[in-house]
C-alpha positions in Angstrom: 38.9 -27.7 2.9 41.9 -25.2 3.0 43.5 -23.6 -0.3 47.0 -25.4 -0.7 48.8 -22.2 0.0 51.9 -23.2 -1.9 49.2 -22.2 -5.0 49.4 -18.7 -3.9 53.2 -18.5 -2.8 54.5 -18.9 -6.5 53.4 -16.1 -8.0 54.3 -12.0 -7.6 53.4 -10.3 -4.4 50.3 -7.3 -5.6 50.4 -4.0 -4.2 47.2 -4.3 -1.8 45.5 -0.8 -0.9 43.4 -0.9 2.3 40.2 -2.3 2.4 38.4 1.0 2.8 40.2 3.2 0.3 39.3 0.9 -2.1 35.2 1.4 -1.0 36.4 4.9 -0.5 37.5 5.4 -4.1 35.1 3.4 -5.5 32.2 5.5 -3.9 34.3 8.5 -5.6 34.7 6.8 -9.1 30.5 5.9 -9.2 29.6 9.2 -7.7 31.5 11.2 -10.2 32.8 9.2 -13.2 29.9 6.5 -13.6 26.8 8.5 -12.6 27.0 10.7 -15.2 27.6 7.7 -18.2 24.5 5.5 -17.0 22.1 7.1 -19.5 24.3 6.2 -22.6 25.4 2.9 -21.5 21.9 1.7 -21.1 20.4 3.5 -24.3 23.3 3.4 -26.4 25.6 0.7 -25.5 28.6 3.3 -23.9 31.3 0.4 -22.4 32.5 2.7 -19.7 36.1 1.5 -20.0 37.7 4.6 -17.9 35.5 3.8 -15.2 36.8 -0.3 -15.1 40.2 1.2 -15.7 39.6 3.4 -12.9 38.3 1.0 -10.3 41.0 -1.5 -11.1 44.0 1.6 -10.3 42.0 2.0 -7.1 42.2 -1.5 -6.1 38.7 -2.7 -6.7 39.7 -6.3 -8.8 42.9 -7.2 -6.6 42.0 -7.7 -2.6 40.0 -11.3 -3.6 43.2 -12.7 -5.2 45.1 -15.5 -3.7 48.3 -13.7 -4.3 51.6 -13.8 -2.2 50.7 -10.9 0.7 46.6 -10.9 -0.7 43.8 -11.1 1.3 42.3 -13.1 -0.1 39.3 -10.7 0.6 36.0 -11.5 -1.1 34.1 -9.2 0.7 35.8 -5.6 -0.4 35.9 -7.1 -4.3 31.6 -7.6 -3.2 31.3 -4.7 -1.6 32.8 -2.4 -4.4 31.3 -3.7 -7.2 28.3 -3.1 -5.4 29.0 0.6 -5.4 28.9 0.4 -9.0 25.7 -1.3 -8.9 23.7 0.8 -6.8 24.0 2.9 -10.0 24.8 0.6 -13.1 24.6 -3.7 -13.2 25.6 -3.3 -16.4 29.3 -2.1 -14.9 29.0 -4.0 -12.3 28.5 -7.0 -14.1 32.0 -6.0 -16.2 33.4 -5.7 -12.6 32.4 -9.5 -12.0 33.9 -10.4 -15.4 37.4 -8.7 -14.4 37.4 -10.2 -11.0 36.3 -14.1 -12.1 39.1 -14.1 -14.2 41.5 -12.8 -11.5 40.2 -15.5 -9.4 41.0 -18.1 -12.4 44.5 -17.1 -12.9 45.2 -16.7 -9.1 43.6 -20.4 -8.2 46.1 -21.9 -11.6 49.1 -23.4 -11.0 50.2 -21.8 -13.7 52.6 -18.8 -12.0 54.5 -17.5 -15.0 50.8 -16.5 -16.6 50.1 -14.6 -12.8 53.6 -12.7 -13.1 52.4 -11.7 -16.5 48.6 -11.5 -17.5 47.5 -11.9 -13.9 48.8 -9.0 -12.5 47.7 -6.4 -14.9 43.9 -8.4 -14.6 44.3 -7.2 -10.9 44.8 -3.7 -12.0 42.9 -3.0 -14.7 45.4 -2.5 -16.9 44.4 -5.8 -18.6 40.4 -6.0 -19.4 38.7 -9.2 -20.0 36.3 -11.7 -18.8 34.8 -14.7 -18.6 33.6 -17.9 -20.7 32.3 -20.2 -18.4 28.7 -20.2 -19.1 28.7 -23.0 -21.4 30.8 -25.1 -19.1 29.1 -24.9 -15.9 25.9 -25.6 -17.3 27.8 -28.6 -19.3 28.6 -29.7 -15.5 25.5 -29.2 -14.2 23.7 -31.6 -17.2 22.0 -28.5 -18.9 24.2 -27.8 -22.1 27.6 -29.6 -24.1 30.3 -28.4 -24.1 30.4 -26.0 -27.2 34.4 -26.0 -27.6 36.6 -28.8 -28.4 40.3 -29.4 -28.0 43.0 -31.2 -30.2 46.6 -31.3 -28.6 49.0 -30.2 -31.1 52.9 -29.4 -30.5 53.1 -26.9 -28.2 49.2 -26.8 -26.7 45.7 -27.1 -28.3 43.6 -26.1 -31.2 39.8 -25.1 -30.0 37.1 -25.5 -32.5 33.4 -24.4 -31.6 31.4 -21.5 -30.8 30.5 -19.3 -27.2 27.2 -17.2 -27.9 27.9 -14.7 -25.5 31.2 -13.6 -23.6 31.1 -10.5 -21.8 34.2 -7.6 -20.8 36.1 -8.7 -23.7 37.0 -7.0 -27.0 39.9 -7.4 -29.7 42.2 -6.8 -27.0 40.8 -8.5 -24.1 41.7 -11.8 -22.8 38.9 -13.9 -21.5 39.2 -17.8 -19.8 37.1 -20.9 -21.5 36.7 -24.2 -21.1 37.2 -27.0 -23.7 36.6 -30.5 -24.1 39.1 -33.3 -25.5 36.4 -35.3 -28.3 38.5 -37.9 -29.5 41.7 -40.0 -28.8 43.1 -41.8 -24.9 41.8 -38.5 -23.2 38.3 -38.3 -24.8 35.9 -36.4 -22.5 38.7 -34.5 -20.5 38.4 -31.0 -20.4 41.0 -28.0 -20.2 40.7 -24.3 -19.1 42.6 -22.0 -20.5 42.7 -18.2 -21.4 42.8 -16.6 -24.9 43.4 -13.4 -26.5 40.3 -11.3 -28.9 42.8 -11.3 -31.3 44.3 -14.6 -31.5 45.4 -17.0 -34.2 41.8 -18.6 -35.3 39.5 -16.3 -33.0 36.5 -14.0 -34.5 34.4 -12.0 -32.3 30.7 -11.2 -33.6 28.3 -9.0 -32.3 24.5 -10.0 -33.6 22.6 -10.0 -30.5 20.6 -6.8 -28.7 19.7 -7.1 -25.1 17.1 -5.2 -23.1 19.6 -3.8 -20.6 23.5 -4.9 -19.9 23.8 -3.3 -23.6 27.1 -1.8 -22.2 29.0 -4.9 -21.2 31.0 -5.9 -24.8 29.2 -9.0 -25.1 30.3 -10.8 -27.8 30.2 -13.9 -29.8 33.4 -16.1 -29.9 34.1 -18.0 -33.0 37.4 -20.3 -32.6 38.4 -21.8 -36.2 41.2 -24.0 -34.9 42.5 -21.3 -32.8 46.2 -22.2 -31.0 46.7 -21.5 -27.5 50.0 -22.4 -26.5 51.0 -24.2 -23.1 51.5 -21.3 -21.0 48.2 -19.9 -21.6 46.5 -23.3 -20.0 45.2 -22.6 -16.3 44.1 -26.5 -15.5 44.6 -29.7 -17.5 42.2 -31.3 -16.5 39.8 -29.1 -14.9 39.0 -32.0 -12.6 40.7 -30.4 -9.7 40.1 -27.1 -10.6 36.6 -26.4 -10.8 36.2 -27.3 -7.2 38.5 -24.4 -6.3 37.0 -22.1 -8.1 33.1 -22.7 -8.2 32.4 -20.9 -5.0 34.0 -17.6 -5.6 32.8 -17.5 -9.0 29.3 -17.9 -7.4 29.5 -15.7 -4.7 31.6 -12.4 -6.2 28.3 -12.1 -8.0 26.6 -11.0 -5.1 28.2 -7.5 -5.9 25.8 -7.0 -8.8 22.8 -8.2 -6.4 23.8 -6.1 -3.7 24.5 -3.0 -5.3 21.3 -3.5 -7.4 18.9 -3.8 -4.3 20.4 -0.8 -2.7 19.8 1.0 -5.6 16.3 -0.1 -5.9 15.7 1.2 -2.1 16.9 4.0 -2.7 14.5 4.6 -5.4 11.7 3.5 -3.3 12.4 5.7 -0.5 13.3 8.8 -3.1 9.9 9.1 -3.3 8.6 8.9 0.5 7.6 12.7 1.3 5.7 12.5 -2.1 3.9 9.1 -2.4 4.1 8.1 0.9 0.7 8.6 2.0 -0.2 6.1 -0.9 2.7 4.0 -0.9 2.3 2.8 2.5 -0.3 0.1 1.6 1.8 -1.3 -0.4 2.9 -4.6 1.1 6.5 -4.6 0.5 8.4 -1.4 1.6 12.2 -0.1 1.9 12.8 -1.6 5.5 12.1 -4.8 4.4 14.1 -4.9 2.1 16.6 -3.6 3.9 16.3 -6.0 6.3 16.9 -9.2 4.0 19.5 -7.6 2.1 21.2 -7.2 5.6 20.3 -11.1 6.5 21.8 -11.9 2.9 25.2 -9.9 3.2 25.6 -11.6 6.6 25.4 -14.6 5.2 27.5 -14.2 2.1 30.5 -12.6 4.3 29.9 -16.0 6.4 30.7 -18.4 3.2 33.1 -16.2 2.0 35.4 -16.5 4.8 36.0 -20.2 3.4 35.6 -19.7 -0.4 37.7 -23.3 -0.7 35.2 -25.6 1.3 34.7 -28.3 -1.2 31.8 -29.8 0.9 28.2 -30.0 0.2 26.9 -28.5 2.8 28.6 -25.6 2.3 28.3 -25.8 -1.2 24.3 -25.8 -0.8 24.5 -23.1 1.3 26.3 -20.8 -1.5 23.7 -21.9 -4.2 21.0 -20.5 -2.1 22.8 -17.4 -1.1 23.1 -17.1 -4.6 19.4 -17.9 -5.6 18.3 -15.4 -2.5 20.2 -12.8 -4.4 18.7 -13.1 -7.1 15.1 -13.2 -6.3 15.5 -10.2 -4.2 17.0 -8.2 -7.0 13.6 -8.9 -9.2 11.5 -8.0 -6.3 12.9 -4.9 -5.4 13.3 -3.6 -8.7 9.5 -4.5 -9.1 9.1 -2.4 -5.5 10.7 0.5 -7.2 8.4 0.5 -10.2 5.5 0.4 -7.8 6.8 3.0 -5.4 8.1 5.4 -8.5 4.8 4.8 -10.1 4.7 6.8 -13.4 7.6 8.8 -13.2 9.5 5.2 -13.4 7.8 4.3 -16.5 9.0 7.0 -18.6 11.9 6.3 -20.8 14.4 8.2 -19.0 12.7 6.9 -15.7 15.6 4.9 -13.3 12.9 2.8 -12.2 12.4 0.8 -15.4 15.9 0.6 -16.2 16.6 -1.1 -12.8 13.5 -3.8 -13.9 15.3 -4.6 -17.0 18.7 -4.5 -15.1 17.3 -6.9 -12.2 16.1 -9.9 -14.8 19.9 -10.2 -15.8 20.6 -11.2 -12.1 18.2 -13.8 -12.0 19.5 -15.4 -15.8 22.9 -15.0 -15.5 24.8 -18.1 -15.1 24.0 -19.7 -12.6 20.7 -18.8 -13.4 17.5 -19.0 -11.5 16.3 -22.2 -12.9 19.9 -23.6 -12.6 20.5 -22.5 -9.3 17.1 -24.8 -8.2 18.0 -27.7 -10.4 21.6 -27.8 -8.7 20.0 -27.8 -5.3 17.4 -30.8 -6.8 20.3 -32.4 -8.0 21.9 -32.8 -4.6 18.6 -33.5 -2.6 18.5 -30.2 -1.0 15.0 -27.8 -1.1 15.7 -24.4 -2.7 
């Protein structure tokens, strides 16, 4: 199924840089602005918002977008967050949270909020993130729906709580999803975006994680917090979801990619040392190399159609997506193995990519979500 392109025709054109100066820049902006923060954003919870303002000037949350003159170009938005995360998930997680809610706003019909909030999203001039957890396990029959909507004059009060939003802060603006309880439309549901600071919205920070510490993860508390009209992005969501469920699914394959490389790497850092022993090991570099070149082949296959509401298709991008993340655990368990105990120290890279790779297999859609979905619709994981 084809995007109706008169989606994309309403809104401003973007400036696009070419595909590889965005890689280009972004191998510059890890090598020399994010390398040397990775130590304090895992130990001390360092957001490294100069690096995500960074990759957004060099184009790095833009090329994805459905925007008049985009190119609509999942593959570069994949490929540099994965640059990222050859040395960090936890930025290039923040990367995925920028460029889902690009892909909302850009897949909207709403065009005045892509002249506005969209187009400094694409940039990086605008953080935020995401607040779909909650929803798409609500669709998939795991959770409720945690936020619920009363139309008043003008657009909706939201009442309820999100445990954890990520990329966002008092100034951030991040997209949720909440349901209608009562009245002719009970059960609907609306997406929308609000603001860190908006009438009726409290952000709360109680939780510590074992890695991803550097993401601004956040509770969201909305106390009959207004969002006016123009910030809705589908009402209902009916519609919607099915344009955008795919691309949020598959952009995550930047954080898996850039995590396995980075997980080589380590294994094969430590060849002309531990070789002799690490060779009986059963699992080594190359093969790893070798599915993660299988799985980027097939993830620049699905993303060529990103709007393919089919099940077939869809299938095929939940197991891409479960692939990815399985892989991640295993290689960063390789790298343990092949570091040995230099990984295990504190400071060892090794054990941070362990604690790292878990997040890629619970992030929504998680593991066990990813299997149930495929149960769901009589397919084998």
């Amino acid at each position: 199924m084809s995007l109706d392109l008169a989606i994309a025709e309403t809104g401003p054109a973007l400036g696009l840089p070419e595909a590889a100066s965005v890689l280009d820049a972004a191998d510059r902006i890890a090598g020399s602005d994010l390398v040397p923060l990775v130590r304090a954003i895992d130990a001390e919870g360092l957001y490294p918002e100069e690096v995500m303002r960074s990759f957004g000037a060099a184009g790095a949350f833009r090329r994805h977008l459905p925007a008049p003159g985009g190119a609509l170009d999942l593959d570069t938005t994949i490929a540099a967050m994965a640059r990222a995360g050859r040395e960090c998930l936890s930025t290039a997680f923040c990367m995925w949270c920028q460029s889902a809610l690009g892909w909302y706003i850009y897949n909207s019909d709403n065009a005045a909020l892509q002249a506005d909030l969209g187009a400094k999203v694409a940039t990086g001039e605008i953080l935020g993130g995401t607040g779909l957890s909650n929803p798409m396990k609500t669709l998939f029959g795991i959770e409720t729906m945690k936020l619920k909507a009363t139309r008043v004059e003008g657009g909706y009060t939201l009442r309820g709580t999100l445990p954890w939003v990520s990329n966002i802060g008092p100034d951030a603006w991040f997209a949720v999803v909440s349901e209608i309880p009562e009245g002719p439309r009970a059960g609907e549901r609306v997406m929308m975006v609000i603001h860190g600071s908006g009438e009726g919205v409290k952000l709360v920070s109680n939780d510590h994680f074992v890695a991803l510490e550097g993401t601004r993860t956040y509770g969201v508390q909305c106390r009959d917090a207004f969002v006016p009209d123009a910030r809705v992005l589908a009402d209902p969501i009916n519609a919607y979801i099915p344009r955008i469920r795919a691309g949020f699914i598959l952009l995550q394959a930047g954080m898996a990619f850039g995590m396995i490389e980075g997980c080589i790497a380590l294994m094969e850092q430590v060849k002309d040392q531990l070789g002799h022993v690490n060779r009986h090991l059963p699992d080594q570099p190359e093969h790893f190399r070798e599915k993660l070149d299988a799985m980027k082949a097939e993830v620049a296959e699905l993303t060529r159609t990103p709007y393919d509401t089919s099940d077939a298709y869809f299938i095929r991008v939940i197991r891409a997506r479960l692939a990815a993340g399985d892989l991640s655990v295993a290689a960063a368990h390789n790298a343990m193995l092949h570091q040995g105990a230099r990984g295990y120290v504190t400071h060892g890279a090794a054990q941070r990519r362990l604690r790292e790779s878990y997040f890629v297999a619970i992030v929504t859609p998680a593991t066990k979500q990813l299997r149930k979905m495929l149960a769901d619709m009589g397919a084998e994981a």
